[in-house]
C-alpha positions as CSV (number, residue, x, y, z in Angstrom):
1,X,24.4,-0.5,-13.8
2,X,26.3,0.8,-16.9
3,X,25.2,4.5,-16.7
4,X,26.1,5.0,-13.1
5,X,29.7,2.8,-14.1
6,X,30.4,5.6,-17.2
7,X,29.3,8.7,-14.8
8,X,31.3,7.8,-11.9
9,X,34.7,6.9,-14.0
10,X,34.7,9.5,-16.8
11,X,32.3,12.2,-15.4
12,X,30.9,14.8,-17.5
13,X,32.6,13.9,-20.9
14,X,30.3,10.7,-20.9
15,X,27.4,12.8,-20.8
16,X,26.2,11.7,-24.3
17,X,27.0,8.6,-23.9
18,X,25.1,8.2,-21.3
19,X,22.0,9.9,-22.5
20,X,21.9,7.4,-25.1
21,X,22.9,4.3,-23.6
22,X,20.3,1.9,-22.7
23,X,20.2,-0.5,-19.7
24,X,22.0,-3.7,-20.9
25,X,21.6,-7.4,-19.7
26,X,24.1,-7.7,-17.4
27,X,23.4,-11.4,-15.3
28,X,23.7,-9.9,-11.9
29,X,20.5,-7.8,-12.1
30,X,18.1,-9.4,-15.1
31,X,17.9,-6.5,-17.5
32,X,16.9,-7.1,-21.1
33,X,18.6,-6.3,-23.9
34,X,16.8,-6.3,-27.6
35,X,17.8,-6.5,-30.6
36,X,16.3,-3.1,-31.7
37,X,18.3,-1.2,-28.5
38,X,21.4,-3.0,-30.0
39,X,21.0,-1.3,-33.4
40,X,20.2,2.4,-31.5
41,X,23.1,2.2,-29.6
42,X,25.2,1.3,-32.7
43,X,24.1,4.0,-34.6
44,X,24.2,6.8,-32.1
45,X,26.8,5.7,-30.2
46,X,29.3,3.7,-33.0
47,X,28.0,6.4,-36.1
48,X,27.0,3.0,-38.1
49,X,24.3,3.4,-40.3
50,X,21.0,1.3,-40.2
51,X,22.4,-1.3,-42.8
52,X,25.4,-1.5,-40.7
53,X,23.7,-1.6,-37.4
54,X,21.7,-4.8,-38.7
55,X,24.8,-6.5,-40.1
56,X,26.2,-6.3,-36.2
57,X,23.2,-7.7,-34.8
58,X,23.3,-10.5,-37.0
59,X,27.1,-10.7,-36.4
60,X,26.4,-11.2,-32.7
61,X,23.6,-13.6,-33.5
62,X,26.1,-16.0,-35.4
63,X,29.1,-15.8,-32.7
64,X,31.7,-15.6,-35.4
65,X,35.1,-14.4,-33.7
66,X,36.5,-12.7,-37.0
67,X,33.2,-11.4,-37.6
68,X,32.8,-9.2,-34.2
69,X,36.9,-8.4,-33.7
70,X,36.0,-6.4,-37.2
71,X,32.7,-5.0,-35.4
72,X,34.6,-4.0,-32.8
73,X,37.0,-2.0,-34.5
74,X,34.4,-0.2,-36.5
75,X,32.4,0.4,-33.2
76,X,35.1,2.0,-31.6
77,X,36.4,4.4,-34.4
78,X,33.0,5.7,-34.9
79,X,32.6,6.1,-31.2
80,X,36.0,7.9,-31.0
81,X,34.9,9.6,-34.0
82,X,31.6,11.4,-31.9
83,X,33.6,12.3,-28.8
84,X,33.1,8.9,-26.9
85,X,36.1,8.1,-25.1
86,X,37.7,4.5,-26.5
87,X,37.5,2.9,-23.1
88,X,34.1,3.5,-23.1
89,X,33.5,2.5,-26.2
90,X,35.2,-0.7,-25.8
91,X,33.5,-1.2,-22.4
92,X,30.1,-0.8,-24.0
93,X,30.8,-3.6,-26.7
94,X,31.9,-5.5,-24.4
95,X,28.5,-5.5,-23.0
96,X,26.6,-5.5,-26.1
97,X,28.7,-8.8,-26.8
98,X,26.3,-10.1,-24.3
99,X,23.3,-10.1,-26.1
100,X,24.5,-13.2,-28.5
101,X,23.5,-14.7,-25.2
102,X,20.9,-13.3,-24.2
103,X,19.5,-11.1,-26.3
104,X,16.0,-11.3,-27.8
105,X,13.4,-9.4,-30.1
106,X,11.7,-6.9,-28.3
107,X,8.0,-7.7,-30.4
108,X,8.7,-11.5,-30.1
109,X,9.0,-10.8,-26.2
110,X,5.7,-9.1,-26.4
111,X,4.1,-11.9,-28.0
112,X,5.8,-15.1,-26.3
113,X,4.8,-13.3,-23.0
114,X,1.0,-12.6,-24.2
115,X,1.0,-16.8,-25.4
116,X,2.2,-17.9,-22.4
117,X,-0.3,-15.9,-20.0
118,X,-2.4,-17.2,-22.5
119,X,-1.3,-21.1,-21.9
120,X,-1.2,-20.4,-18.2
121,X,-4.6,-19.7,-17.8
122,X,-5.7,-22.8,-20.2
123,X,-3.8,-24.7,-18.2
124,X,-5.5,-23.9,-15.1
125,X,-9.2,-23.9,-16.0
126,X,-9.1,-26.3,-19.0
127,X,-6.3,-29.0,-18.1
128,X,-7.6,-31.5,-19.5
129,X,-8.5,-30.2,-22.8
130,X,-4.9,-28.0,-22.8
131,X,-2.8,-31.2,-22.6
132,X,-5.1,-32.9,-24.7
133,X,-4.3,-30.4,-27.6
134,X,-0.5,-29.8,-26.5
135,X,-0.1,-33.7,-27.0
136,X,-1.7,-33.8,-30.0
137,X,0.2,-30.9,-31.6
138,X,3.6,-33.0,-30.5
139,X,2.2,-36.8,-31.3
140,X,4.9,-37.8,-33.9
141,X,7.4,-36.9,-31.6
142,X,7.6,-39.8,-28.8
143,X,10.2,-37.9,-26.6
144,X,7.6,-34.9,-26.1
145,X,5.0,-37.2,-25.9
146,X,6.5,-39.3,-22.8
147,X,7.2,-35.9,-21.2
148,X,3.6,-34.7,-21.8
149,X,2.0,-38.0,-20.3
150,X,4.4,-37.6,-17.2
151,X,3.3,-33.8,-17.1
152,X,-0.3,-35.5,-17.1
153,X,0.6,-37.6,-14.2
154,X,2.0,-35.1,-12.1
155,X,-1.3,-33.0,-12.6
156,X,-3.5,-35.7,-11.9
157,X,-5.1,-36.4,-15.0
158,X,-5.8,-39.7,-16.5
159,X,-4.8,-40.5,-19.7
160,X,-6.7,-43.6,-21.3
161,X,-5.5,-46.0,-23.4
162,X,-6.1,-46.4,-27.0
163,X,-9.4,-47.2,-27.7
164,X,-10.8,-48.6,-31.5
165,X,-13.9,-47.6,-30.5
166,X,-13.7,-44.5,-28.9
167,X,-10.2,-42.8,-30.3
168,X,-9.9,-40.5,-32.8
169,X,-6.7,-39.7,-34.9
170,X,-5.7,-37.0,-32.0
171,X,-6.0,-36.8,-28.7
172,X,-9.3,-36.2,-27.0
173,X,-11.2,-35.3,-23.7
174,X,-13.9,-38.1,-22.9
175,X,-17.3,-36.5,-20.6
176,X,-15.6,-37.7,-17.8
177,X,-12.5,-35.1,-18.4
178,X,-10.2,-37.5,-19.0
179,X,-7.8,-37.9,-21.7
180,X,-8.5,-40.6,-24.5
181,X,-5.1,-41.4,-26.1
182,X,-5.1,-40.8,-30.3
183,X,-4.7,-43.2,-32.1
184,X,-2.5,-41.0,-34.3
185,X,0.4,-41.3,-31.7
186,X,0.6,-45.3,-32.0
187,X,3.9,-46.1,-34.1
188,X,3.4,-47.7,-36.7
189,X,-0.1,-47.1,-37.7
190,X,0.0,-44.3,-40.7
191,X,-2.5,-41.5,-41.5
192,X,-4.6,-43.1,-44.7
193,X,-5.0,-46.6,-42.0
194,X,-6.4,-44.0,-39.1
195,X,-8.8,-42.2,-41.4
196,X,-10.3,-45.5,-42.7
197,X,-10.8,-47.0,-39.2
198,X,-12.4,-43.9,-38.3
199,X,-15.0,-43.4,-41.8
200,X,-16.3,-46.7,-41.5
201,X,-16.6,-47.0,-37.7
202,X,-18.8,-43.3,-38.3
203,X,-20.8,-44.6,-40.9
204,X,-21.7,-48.1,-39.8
205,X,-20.9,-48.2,-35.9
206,X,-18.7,-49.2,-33.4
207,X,-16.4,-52.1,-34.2
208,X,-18.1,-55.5,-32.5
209,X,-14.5,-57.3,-32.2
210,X,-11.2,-58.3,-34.4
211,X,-13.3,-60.6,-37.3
212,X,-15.7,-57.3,-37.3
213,X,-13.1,-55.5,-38.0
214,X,-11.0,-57.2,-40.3
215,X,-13.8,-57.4,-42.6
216,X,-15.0,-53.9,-42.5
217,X,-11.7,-52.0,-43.1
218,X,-9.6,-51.7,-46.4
219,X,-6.6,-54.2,-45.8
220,X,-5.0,-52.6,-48.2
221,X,-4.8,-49.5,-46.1
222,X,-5.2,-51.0,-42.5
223,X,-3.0,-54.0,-43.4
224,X,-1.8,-56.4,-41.0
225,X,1.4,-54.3,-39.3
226,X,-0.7,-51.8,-38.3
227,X,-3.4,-54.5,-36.7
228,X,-0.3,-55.9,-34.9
229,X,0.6,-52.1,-33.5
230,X,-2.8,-51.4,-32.5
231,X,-2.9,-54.6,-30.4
232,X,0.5,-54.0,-28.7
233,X,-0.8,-50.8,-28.0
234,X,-4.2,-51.7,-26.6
235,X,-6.7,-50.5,-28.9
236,X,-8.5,-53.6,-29.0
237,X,-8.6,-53.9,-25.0
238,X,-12.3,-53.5,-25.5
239,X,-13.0,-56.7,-27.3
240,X,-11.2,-58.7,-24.7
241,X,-7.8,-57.9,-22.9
242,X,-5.7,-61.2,-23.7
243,X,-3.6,-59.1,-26.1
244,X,-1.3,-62.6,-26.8
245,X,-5.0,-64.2,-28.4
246,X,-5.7,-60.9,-30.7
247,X,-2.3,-61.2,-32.0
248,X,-2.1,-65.4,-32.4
249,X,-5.7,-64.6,-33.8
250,X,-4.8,-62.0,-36.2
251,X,-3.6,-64.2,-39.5
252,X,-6.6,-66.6,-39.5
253,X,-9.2,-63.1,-38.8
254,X,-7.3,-61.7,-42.2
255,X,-7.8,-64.8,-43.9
256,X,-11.1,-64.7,-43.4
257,X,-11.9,-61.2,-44.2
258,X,-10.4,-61.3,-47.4
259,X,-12.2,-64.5,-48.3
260,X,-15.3,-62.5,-47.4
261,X,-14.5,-59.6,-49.6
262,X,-14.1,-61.7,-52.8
263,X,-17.0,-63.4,-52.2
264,X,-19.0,-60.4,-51.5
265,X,-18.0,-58.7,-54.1
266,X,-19.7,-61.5,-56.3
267,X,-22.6,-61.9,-54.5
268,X,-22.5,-65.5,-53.0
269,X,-21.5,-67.7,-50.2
270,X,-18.9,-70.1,-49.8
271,X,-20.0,-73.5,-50.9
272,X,-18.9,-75.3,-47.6
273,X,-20.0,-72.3,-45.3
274,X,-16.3,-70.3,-45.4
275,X,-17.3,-67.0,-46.3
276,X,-20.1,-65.1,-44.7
277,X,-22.5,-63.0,-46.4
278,X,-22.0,-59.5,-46.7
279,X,-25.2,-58.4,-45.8
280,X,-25.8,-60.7,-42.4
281,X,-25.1,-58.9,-38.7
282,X,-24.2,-62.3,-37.3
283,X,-20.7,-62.8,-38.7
284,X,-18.5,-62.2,-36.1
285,X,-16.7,-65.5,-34.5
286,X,-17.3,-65.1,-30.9
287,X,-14.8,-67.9,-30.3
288,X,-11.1,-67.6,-31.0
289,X,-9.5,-70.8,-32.9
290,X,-6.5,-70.1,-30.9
291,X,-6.3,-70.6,-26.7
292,X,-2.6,-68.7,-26.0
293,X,-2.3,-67.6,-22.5
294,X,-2.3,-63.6,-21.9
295,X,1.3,-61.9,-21.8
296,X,3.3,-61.5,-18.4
297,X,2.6,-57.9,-17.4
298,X,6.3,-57.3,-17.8
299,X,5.8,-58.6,-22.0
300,X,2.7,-56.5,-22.3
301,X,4.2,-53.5,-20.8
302,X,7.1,-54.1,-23.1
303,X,5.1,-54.2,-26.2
304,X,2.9,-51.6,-25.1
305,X,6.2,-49.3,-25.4
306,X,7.4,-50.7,-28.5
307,X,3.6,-49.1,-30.1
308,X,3.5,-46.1,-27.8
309,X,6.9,-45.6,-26.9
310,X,5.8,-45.4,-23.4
311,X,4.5,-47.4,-20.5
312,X,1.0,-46.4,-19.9
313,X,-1.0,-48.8,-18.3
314,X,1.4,-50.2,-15.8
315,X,5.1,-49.3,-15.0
316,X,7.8,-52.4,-14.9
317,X,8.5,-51.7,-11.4
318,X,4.8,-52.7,-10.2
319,X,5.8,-56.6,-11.0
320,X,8.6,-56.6,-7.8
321,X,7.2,-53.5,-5.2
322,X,6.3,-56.3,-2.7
323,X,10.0,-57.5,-3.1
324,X,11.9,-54.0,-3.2
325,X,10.1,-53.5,0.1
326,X,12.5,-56.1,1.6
327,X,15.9,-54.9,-0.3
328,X,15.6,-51.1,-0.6
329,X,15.2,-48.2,2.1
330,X,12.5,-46.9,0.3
331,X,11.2,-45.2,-2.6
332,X,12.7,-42.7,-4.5
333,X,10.8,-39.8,-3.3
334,X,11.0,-41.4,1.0
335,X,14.7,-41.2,0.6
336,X,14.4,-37.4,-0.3
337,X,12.1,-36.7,2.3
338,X,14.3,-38.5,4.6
339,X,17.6,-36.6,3.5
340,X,16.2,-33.2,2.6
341,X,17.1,-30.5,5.1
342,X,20.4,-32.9,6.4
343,X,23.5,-32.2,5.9
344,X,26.5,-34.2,4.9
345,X,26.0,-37.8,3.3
346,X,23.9,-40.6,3.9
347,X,24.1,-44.4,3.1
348,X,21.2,-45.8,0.9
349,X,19.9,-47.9,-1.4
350,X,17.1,-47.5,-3.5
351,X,15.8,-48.9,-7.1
352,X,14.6,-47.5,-9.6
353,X,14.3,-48.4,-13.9
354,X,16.7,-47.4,-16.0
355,X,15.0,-44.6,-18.2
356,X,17.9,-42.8,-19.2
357,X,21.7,-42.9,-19.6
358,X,24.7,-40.0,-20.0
359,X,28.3,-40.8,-20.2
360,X,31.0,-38.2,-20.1
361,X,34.6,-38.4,-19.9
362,X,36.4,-37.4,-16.5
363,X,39.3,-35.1,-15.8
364,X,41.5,-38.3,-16.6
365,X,39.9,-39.2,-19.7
366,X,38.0,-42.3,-18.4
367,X,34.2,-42.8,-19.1
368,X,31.8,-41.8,-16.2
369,X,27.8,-42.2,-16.6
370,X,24.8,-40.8,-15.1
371,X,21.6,-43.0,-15.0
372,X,17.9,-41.3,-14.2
373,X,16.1,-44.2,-12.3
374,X,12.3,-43.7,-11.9
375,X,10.1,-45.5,-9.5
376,X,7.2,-44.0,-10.4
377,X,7.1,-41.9,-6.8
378,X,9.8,-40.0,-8.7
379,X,13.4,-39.7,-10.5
380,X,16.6,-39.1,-9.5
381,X,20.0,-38.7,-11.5
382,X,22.5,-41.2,-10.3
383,X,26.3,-40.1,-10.8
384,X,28.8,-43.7,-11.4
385,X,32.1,-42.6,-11.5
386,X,34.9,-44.3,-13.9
387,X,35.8,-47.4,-11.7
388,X,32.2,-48.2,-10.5
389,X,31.2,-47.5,-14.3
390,X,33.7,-49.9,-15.3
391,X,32.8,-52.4,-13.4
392,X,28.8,-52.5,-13.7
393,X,28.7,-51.2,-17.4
394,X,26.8,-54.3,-18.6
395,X,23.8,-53.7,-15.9
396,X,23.4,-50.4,-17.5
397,X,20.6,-51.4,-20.1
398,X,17.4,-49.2,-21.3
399,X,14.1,-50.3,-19.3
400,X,15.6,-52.5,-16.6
401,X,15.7,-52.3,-12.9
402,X,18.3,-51.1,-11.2
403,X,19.2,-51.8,-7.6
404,X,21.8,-48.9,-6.6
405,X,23.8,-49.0,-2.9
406,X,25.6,-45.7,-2.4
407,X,25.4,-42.4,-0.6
408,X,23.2,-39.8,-0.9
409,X,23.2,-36.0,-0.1
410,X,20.9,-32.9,-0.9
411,X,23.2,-30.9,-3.6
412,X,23.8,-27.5,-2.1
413,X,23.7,-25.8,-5.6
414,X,21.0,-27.4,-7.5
415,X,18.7,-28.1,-4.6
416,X,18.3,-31.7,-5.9
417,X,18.5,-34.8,-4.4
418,X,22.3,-36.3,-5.6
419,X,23.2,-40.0,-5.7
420,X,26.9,-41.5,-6.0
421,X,27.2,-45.3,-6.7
422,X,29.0,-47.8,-5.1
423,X,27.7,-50.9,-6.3
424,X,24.7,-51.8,-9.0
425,X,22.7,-54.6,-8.8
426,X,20.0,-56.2,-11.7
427,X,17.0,-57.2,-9.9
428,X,17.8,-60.9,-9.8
429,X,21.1,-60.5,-8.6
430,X,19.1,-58.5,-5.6
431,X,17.2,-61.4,-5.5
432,X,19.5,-63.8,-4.9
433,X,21.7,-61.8,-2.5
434,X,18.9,-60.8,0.1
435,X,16.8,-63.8,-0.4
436,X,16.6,-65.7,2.1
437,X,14.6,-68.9,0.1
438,X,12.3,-69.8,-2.8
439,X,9.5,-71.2,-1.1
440,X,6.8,-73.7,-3.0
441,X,3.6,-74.5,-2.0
442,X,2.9,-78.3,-2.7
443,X,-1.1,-79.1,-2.9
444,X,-0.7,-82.6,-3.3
445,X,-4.2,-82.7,-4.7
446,X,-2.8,-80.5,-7.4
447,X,0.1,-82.3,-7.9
448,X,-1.6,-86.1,-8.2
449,X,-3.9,-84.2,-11.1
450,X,-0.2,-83.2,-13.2
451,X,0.6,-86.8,-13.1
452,X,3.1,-89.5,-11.6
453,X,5.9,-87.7,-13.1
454,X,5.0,-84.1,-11.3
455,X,8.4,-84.5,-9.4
456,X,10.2,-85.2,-12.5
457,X,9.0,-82.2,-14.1
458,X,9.7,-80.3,-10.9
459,X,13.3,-81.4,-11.4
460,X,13.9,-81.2,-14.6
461,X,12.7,-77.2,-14.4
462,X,14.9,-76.7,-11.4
463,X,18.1,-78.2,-13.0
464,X,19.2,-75.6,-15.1
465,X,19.0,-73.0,-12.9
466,X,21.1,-74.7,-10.2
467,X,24.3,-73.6,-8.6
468,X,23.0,-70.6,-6.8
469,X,22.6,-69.7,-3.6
470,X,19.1,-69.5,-2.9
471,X,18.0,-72.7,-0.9
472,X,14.6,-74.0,-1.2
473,X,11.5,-75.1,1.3
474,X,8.6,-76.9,-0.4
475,X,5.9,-76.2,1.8
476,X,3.9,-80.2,1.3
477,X,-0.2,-80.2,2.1
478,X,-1.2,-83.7,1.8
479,X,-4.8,-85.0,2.8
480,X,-3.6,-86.0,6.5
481,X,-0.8,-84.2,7.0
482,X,0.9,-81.5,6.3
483,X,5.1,-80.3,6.5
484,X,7.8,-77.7,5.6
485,X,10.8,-79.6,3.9
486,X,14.0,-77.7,3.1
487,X,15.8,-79.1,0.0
488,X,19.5,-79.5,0.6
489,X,22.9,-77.1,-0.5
490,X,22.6,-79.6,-3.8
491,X,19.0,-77.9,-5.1
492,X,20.1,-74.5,-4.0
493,X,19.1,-72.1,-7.3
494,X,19.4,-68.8,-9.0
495,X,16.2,-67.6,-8.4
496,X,15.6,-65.4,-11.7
497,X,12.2,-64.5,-13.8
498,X,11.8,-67.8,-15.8
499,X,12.4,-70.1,-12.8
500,X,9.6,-68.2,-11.1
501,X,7.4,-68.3,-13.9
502,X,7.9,-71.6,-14.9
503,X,7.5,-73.2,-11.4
504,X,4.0,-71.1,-11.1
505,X,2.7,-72.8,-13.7
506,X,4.0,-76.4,-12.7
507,X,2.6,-75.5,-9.2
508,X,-0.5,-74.1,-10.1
509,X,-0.3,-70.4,-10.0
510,X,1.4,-66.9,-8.5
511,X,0.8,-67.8,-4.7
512,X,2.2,-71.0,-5.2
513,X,6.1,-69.3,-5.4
514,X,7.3,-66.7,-3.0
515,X,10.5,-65.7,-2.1
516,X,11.3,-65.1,1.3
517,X,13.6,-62.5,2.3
518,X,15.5,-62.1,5.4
């Protein structure tokens, strides 16, 4: 402590100071400093006066080097000037110094401390409804926002998606405690827009589907860019889920609502039966002009985040868990099980999406990254020195799936579990290196419905993703007989996302196409 360091090198002659000195933050034993014992010791200890006690604190505050060497000297001849030794004097600046780093208001203390018992205990009893109002007080900023949700993950609380007939402008806590995601939080989709919806959905019901709605709503307000965002982001689940149809839908629905405003607003119908009349409750077109298949789940989750910012029905990683099985060791959060409490490093490799990406320069002035990779058991910082970083840079893109081989060890200091890359792999590249085929189911009942030309087609889908090194075995059920045919080197492919997808739908579905792995 300072006292016992001024009594036991100067004695009795630091009697005074010590009297008035005050226990300062020093980092090995947590004391606090504030700013109003800075100011006490300045004026009994440095003879400033309460003017120039507060222009030191602030002095400190601002970390200007000219600023405190002309503090200092003025500390120390008033210090010298009251019978304070200058060693000690210069010894106790030296501590106040400190408090530009660690210093704090002694009333704010007070308070912070009182808000977050106050949090704590809301946080405990009332989760729900705490995170509820915490994410609502943070909505127009998406970075809190995605840290909030994951906060709501980790404590076990569901958070629902955007409904148009159940979410308000913030968000909310349903009767069955969970949280209902505001609509105020969708990008895209401003104030005036959010507090029509919600008027004329209070006054006259619950929206029956997109024509409904369309023709209910101001367009002038709700106009179509932010129909478009509440359909990415899922508000209009509730109608029907084929987000793709909502959206292909969306430009005849408008059409058609603002043919049904001008006519209602003179008081007739349509002479060929176009418009509808205001006042009948059988206007909504049950029937969509336009049949468009639903989205991939890896296109809906990606629109999803371009309207919420964040994936929140389904995470990227769900699409290929089945496969990762057969190329990783495990998920994030088995391999540190598996390492913590080990010493010394381990061989692994693990995947994970790329949710963010650092990049510092090393002690030789080349670029070195670090990628957090999240699996959705958990995240881990990955550390890709310069060469590996050089070599894999491309890979490194936002929202994709990263297959990492390297070593891995429990850091000593942090307490964390710490990767090191070797070698980076995207997920088709994993794919084609541990495959060990792309195997199709033939139906030939299925096939003889497609045509005469269902082998053509089957080629000409194959062709440009030849080259590869993924052979494949056509699995053939005929109506007597049945065989397992491996195509030769010639039809080997590169077995990435649109040659899967587009053989499912030539063959007739998702079990149709597997990949085999060794």
């Amino acid at each position: 402590m300072v006292d016992d360091y001024i009594n036991v090198k100067h004695g009795a002659k630091a009697e005074y100071a010590h009297s008035i000195l005050i226990p300062v933050l020093e980092p090995t034993n947590g004391v606090i400093l504030y700013q109003e014992q800075v100011m006490q010791i300045a004026r009994e200890m440095g003879g400033y006066t309460l003017g120039g006690a507060d222009l030191l604190r602030r002095a400190m505050g601002k970390k200007k080097a000219e600023e405190m060497a002309q503090q200092r000297a003025i500390f120390t001849e008033g210090a010298v000037a009251g019978g304070i030794e200058e060693s000690i004097a210069t010894y106790v600046f030296d501590l106040m110094e400190k408090f530009a780093g660690y210093g704090f208001n002694k009333s704010h203390s007070a308070a912070y401390a009182l808000v977050a018992y106050q949090t704590a205990w809301l946080k405990t009893h009332y989760p729900a409804a705490f995170m509820a109002a915490v994410l609502s007080a943070d909505m127009d900023n998406t970075d809190k926002v995605v840290i909030l949700i994951a906060e709501c993950q980790d404590m076990k609380l569901t958070v629902c998606p955007p409904n148009i007939n159940v979410s308000n402008l913030q968000f909310t806590v349903n009767e069955q405690g969970e949280i209902v995601y505001g609509i105020g939080a969708i990008k895209g989709v401003g104030e005036a827009a959010i507090e029509d919806l919600l008027r004329e959905r209070k006054e006259n019901g619950v929206f029956k589907g997109l024509y409904d709605l369309c023709k209910r709503v101001d367009l002038r307000k709700v106009n179509k860019r932010v129909f478009e965002a509440l359909i990415r982001g899922g508000a209009f689940d509730v109608f029907h889920e084929n987000r793709a149809s909502h959206l292909a839908e969306l430009p005849t629905a408008l059409k058609v609502a603002e043919h049904h405003v001008k006519m209602a607003a003179v008081g007739q119908n349509d002479l060929f039966g176009l418009a509808v009349n205001a006042e009948s409750p059988e206007d909504e077109v049950k029937d969509y002009s336009a049949n468009v298949p639903p989205w991939s789940a890896k296109e809906r989750l990606a629109f999803e985040k371009l309207a919420l910012g964040l994936f929140l029905t389904g995470h990227p990683i769900d699409q290929c868990s089945a496969e990762l099985q057969n190329i990783t060791h495990g998920s994030i959060a088995q391999i540190l099980a598996s390492v913590e409490g080990s010493r010394g490093k381990s061989d692994t490799r693990l995947a994970g999406l790329l949710i963010g990406m650092r990049t510092r320069l090393d002690r030789k002035g080349r670029t070195m990254g670090f990628a957090t990779l999240d699996d959705k058991s958990a995240r881990v910082d990955v550390a890709i020195y310069s060469e590996t970083f050089e070599t894999y840079k491309d890979l490194l893109k936002g929202d994709e799936i990263l297959i990492v081989e390297g070593s891995a060890r429990m850091d000593g200091y942090s307490g964390m579990l710490s990767i090191t890359a070797d070698k980076l792999l995207s997920m088709e590249q994993a794919r084609e290196h541990f495959a060990r085929c792309l195997m199709l189911e033939w139906d030939s009942v299925y096939s003889a419905k497609q045509g005469r030309d269902f082998v053509h087609k089957l080629q000409e889908i194959m062709q440009p993703f030849s080259g590869g090194q993924c052979m494949v075995v056509t699995n053939y059920l005929g109506s007597t007989a049945k065989a397992s045919v491996q195509l030769g080197d010639a039809w080997r492919v590169h077995p990435t996302d649109e040659l899967i997808s587009r053989l499912q739908r030539l063959m007739g579905g998702e079990n149709a196409v597997n990949i085999k792995y060794r």
